[in-house]
N, C-alpha and C positions, 0 to 999 in steps of 0.2 A: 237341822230342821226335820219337824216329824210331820209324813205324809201319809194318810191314810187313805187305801185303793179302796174302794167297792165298785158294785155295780147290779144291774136286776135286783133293784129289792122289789118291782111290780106289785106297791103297793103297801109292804109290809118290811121293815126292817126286824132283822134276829133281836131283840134287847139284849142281848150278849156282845152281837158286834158292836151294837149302840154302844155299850160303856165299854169296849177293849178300845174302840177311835177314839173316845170322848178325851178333849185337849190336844188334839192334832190343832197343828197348825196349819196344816190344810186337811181338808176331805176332799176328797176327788170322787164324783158320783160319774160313770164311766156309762150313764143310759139305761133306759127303761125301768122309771123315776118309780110311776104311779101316784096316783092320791095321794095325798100327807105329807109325802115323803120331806119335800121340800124343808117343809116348817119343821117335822122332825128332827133331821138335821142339823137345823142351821144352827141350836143353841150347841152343837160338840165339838163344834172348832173356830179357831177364830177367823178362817175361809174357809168358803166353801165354793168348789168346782161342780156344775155340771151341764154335762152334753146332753143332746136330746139323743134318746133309741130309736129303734123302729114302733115301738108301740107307745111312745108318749105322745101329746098330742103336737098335731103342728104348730100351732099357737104358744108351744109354752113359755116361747123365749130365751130358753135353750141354743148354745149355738150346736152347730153338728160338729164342731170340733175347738181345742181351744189348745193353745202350747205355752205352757209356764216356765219363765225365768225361775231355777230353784240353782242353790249356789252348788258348783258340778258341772250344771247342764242344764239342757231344756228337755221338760214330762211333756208329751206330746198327748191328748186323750181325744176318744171320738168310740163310739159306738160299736161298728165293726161290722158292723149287716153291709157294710155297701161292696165287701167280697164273699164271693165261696170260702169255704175252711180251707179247700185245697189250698187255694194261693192268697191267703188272708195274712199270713206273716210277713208275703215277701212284697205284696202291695204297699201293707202300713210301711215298711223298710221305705219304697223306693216314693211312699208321698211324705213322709217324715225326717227324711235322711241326715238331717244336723239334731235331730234329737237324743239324747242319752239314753231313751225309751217312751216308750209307748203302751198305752195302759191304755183296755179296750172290754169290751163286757160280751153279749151277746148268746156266744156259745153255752152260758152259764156254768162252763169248766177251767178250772183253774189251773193258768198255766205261769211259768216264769222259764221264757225260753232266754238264754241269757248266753246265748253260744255267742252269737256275736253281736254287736250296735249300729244300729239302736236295740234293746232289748224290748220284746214284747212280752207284755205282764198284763193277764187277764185273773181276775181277784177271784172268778168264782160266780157264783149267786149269795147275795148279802141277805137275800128273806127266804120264804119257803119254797118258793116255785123251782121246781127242778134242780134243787142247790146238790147238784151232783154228789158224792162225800162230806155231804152235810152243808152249812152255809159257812160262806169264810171272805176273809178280807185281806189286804195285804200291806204290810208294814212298808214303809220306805224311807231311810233315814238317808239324807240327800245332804254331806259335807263337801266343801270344796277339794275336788280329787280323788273324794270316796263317796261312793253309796253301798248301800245294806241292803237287802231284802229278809223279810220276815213274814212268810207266811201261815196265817194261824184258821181252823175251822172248828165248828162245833158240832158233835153229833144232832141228827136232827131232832128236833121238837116231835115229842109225842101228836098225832092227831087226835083231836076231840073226837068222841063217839057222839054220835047222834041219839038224842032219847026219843 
C-alpha cells in the first residue's frame, strides 16, 4: 500500500508534490491545510487523510488527530503544535504507543527519526511557506512486516518579481 505524508501546504501545494503523490492510496495531510487545499487534493488518491493545524480554522471538520489501520501497523497523524520541539518526539511516543509511527507537520522540517517505535516522520513543508530545503513529501510503503520510507524534496520555486 502507497502512502503519501505531506503537511503545511498553507494554502498552496508544490505541483511537483502534486503529481509525485498522485495515485497514492492514501494522502495523509498532517495540518495547516489552507484554502483549496482540500478540493486540490482529493482528486490524487483514492483517500484522503486530514488533521486540523494550529492555523486551520476551528470549524473545518478536521479531527485533531486520526490513527490508520495500514497492513504492518497503525500511522498515527496529528499536527504537533500541542508540544515544544524539545519534548515533541517523546510525547507523540508516550500518547501514540501501539502505533508503527507517527506522522506530524508543524515545524515544517523534515524529519524521519526512525531509531526506535513508533517512528516519528514529519514530511517537511508541502508548498512554499518556510519549506525548509525546499518542499518535500514523504513516501511510505506499508507491507505486512515491512515498511519503507522514501523521502523526496524539490528545490524551491523561483519567486515572482513584482513589476
Amino acid at each position: 500500500m502507497r502512502i503519501a505524508l505531506i503537511a503545511d501546504t498553507h494554502g498552496h501545494i508544490d505541483p511537483r508534490i502534486a503529481d509525485a503523490v498522485r495515485g497514492a492510496d492514501v494522502l495523509v495531510h498532517a495540518g495547516d491545510v489552507g484554502d483549496g487545499i482540500e478540493a486540490a487534493i482529493t482528486p490524487l488518491a483514492k483517500r484522503i487523510v486530514i488533521v486540523q493545524g494550529n492555523n486551520d480554522p476551528g470549524d473545518s471538520g478536521w479531527p485533531e488527530s486520526e490513527v490508520l489501520d495500514l497492513p504492518g501497523g497503525k500511522l498515527a497523524v496529528i499536527h504537533g503544535d500541542q508540544w515544544p520541539a524539545k519534548t515533541r518526539h517523546r510525547k507523540l511516543r508516550e500518547r501514540f504507543p501501539h502505533a508503527q509511527a507517527i506522522v506530524c507537520g508543524h515545524s515544517h522540517r523534515r524529519v524521519q527519526d526512525t531509531d526506535e517505535t513508533p517512528w516519528v516522520l514529519n514530511p517537511g513543508a508541502a508548498g512554499r511557506s518556510r519549506a525548509y530545503g525546499g518542499p518535500g513529501w514523504i513516501e511510505l510503503i506499508a507491507e505486512n512486516g515491512r515498511w519503507q520510507l522514501h523521502a523526496d524534496s524539490f528545490e524551491p520555486l523561483a519567486k515572482r518579481r513584482r513589476k
